[in-house]
One Martini backbone bead per residue (centre of mass of N, CA, C, O) as a GRO file, in nm:
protein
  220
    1UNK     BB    1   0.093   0.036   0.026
    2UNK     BB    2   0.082   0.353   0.007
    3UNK     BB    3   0.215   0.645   0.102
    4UNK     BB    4   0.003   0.899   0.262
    5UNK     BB    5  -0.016   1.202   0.355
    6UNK     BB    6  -0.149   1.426   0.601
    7UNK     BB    7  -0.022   1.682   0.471
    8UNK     BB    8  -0.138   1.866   0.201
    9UNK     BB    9   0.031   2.064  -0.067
   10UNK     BB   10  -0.024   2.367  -0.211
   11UNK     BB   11  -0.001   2.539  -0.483
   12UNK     BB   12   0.080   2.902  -0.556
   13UNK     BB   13   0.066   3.243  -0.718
   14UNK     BB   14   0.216   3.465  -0.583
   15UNK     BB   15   0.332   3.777  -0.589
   16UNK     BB   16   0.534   3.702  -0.825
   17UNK     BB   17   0.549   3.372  -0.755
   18UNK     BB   18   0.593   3.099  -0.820
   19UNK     BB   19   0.544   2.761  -0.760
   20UNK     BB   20   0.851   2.676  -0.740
   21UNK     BB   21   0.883   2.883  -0.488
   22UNK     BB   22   0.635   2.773  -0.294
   23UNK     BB   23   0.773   2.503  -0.236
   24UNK     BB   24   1.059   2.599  -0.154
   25UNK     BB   25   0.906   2.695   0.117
   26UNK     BB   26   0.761   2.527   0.226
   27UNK     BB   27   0.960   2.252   0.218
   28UNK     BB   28   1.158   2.410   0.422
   29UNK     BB   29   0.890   2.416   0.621
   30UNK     BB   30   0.813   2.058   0.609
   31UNK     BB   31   0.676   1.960   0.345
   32UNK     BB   32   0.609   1.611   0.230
   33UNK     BB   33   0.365   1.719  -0.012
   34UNK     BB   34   0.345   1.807  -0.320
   35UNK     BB   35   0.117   2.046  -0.527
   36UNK     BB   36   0.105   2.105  -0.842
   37UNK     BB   37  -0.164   2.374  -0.938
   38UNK     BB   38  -0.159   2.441  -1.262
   39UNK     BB   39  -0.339   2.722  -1.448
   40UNK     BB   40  -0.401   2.810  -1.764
   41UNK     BB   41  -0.112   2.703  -1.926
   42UNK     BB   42   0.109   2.616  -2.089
   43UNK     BB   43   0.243   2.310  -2.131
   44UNK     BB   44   0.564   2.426  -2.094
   45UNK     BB   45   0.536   2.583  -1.869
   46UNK     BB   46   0.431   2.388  -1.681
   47UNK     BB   47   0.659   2.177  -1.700
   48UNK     BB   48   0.891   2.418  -1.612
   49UNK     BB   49   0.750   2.394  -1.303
   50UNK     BB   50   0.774   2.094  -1.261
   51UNK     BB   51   1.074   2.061  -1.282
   52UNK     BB   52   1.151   2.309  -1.041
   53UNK     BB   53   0.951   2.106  -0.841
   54UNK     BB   54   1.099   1.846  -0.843
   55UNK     BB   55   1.376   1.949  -0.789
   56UNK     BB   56   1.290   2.027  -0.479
   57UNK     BB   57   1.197   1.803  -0.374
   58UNK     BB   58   1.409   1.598  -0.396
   59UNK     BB   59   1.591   1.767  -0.193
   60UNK     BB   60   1.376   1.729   0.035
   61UNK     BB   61   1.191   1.453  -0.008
   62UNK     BB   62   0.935   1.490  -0.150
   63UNK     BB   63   0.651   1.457  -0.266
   64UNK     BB   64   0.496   1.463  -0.611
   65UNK     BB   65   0.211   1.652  -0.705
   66UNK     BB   66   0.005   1.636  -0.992
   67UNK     BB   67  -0.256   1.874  -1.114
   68UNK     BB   68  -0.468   1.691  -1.395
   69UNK     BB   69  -0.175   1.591  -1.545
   70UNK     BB   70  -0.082   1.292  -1.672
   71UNK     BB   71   0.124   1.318  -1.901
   72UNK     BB   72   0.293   1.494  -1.747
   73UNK     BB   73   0.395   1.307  -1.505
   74UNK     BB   74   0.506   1.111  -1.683
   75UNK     BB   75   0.717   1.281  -1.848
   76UNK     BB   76   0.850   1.353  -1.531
   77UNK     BB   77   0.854   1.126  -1.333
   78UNK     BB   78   0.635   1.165  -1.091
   79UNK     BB   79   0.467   1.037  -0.839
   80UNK     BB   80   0.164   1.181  -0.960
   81UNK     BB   81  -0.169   1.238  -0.939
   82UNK     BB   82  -0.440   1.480  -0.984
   83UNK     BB   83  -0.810   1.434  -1.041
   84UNK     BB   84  -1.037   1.547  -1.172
   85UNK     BB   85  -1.373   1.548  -1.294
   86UNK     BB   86  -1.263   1.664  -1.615
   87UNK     BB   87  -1.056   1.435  -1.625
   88UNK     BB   88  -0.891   1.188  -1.645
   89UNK     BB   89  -0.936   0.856  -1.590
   90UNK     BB   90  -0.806   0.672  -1.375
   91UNK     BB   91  -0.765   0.451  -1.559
   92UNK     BB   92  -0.589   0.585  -1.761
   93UNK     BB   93  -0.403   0.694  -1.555
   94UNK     BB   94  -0.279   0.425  -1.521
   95UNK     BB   95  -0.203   0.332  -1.800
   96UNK     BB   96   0.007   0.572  -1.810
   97UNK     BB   97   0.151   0.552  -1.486
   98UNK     BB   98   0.096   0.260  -1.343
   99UNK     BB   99   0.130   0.092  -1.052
  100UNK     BB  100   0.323   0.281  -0.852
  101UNK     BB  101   0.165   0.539  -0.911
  102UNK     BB  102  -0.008   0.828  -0.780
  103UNK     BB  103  -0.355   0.865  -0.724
  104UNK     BB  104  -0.607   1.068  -0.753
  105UNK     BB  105  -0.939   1.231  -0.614
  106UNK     BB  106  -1.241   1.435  -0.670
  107UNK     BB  107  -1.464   1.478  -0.416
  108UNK     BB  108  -1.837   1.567  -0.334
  109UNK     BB  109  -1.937   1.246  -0.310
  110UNK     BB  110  -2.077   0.916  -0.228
  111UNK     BB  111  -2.057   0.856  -0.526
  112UNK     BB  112  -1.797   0.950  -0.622
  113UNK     BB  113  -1.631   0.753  -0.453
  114UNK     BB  114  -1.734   0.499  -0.533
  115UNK     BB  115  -1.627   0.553  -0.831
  116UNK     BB  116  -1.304   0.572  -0.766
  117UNK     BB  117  -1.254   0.318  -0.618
  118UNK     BB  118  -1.343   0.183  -0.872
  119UNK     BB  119  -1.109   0.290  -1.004
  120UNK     BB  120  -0.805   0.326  -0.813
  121UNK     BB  121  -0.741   0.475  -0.608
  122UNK     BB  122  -0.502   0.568  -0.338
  123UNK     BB  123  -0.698   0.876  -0.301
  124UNK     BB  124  -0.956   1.111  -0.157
  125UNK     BB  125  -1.014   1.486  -0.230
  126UNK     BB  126  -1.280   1.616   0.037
  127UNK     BB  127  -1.532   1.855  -0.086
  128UNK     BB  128  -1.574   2.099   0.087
  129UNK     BB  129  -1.549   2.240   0.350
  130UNK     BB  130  -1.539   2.541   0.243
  131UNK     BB  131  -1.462   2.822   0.151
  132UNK     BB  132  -1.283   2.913  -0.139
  133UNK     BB  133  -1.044   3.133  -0.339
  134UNK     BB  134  -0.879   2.914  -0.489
  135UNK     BB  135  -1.127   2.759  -0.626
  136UNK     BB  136  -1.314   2.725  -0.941
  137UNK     BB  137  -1.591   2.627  -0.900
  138UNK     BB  138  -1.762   2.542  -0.638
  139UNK     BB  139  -1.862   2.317  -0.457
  140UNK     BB  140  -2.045   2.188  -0.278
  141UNK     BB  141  -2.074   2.231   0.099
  142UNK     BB  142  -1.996   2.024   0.376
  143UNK     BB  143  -1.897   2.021   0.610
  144UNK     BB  144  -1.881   1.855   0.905
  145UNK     BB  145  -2.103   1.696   0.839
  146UNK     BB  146  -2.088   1.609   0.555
  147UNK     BB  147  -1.832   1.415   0.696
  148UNK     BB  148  -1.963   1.271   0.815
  149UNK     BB  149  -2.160   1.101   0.658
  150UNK     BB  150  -1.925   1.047   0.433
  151UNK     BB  151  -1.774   0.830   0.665
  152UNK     BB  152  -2.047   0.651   0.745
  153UNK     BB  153  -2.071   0.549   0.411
  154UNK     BB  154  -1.770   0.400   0.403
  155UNK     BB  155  -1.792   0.208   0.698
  156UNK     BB  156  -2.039   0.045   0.576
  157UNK     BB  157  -1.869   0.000   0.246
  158UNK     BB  158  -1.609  -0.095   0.334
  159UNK     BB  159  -1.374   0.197   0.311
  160UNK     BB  160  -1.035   0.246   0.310
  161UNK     BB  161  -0.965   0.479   0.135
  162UNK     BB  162  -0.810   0.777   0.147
  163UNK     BB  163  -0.929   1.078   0.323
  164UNK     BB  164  -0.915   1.431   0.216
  165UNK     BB  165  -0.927   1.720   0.314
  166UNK     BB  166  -1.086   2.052   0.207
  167UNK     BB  167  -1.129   2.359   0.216
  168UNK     BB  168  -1.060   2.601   0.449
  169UNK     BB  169  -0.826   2.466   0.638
  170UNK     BB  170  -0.733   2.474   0.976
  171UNK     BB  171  -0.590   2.388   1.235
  172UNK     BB  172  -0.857   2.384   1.433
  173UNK     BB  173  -1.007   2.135   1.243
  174UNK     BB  174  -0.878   1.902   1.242
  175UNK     BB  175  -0.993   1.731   1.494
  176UNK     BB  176  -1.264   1.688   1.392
  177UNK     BB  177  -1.213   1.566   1.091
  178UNK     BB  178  -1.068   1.292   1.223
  179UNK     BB  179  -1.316   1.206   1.380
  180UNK     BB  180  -1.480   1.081   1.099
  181UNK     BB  181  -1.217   0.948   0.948
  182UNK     BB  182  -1.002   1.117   0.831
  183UNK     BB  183  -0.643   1.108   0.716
  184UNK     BB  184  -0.667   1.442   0.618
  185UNK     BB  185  -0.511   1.737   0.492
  186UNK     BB  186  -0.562   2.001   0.249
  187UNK     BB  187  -0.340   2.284   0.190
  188UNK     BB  188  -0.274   2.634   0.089
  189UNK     BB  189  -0.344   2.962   0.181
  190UNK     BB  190  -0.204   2.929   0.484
  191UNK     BB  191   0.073   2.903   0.372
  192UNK     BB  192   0.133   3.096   0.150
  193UNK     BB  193   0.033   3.342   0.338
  194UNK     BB  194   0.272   3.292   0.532
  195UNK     BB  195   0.514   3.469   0.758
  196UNK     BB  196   0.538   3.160   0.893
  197UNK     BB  197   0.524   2.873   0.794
  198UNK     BB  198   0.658   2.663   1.005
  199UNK     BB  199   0.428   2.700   1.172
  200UNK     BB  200   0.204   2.601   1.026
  201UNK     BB  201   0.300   2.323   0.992
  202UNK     BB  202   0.343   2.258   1.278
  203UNK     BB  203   0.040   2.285   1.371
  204UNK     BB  204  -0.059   2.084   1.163
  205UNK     BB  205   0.103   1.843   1.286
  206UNK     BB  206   0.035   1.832   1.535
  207UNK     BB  207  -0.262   1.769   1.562
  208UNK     BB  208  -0.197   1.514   1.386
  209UNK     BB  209  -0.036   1.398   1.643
  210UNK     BB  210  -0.257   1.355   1.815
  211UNK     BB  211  -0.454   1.172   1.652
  212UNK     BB  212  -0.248   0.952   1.644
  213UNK     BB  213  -0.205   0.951   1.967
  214UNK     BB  214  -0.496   0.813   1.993
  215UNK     BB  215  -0.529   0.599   1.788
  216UNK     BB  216  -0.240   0.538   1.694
  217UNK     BB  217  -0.055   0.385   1.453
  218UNK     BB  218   0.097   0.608   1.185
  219UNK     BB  219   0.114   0.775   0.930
  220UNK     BB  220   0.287   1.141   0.836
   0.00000   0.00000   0.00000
């Protein structure tokens, strides 16, 4: 089974810095899980973003994971892909990028998920927790509640692949969503914006590291 982590990290492009700028602050402040997430750009552009957050991580030793385009993960032979719901689908992707490389994909519902796991993603996306304006088009909002539900018909459907929680989620949120049953969760803009990104990260190590500690032994 692949090792999925408790924390991952979203880039974004802000102020004038590059993708590849905030992974390699974000990865220096010890993230060790990259989601390179760029929208909107010439595919050589994306490349080439692609290729100096990855030799980022590799320094770091950080995870490197592409958001939504499979083509380009296996050509610069990244660690895995994120795929939203209108990229090629967990299937293609897998055929495209193999058995040890891992997928992801975006839910916003438990048909969502059910769709995923048949079709062999590594992890699972689930989100928005609230309104964020890192991403364009947002689903509907799922809220605390919407994660007990959707995690409780999970645990009924002995569904036991990784799920990720994302969208708008801040330190003192871990807590409640670990206790749904969520794996983890994944942060862009709490991080990208902050003027002291280590501390924010040792906090969200730290809450995770807390409920690792009532639970049982996990990987972080």
């Amino acid at each position: 089974m692949k090792k999925i982590a408790k924390l991952h990290y979203i880039t974004q492009a802000l102020q004038g810095k590059s993708h590849a700028e905030a992974a390699k602050a974000a990865c220096a402040a010890r993230a060790d899980w990259v989601q390179l997430r760029v929208k909107d750009q010439p595919y050589e552009l994306w490349k080439e973003e692609a290729l100096q957050t990855q030799a980022i991580c590799r320094t770091f030793g950080s995870t490197f994971i592409i958001n939504d385009n499979a083509k380009l993960a296996a050509e610069v032979n990244a660690d895995g892909v994120h795929l939203g719901k209108t990229d090629l689908s967990p299937v293609e992707a897998r055929e495209l990028l193999g058995t040890d490389k891992i997928i992801g994909g975006t839910a916003n519902t438990f048909e969502d998920v059910q769709q995923l796991v048949a079709a062999g993603v590594d992890y699972i996306g689930l989100g928005p927790f609230r309104f964020t304006s890192t991403k364009q088009n947002l689903s509907p909002i799922l809220g605390l509640s919407g994660y007990e539900l959707m995690l409780h018909q999970c645990q009924v459907a002995s569904i036991s692949t990784p799920i990720i929680a994302i969208g708008g989620i801040l330190a003192p949120d871990v807590a409640p969503l670990l206790a749904t049953g969520v794996h983890g969760v994944a942060v862009s803009s709490v991080i990208n914006k902050a003027a002291d990104k280590e501390q924010v990260i040792n906090m969200f190590k730290q809450e995770l590291q807390l409920m690792q500690d009532h639970a049982g032994p996990n990987n972080i």
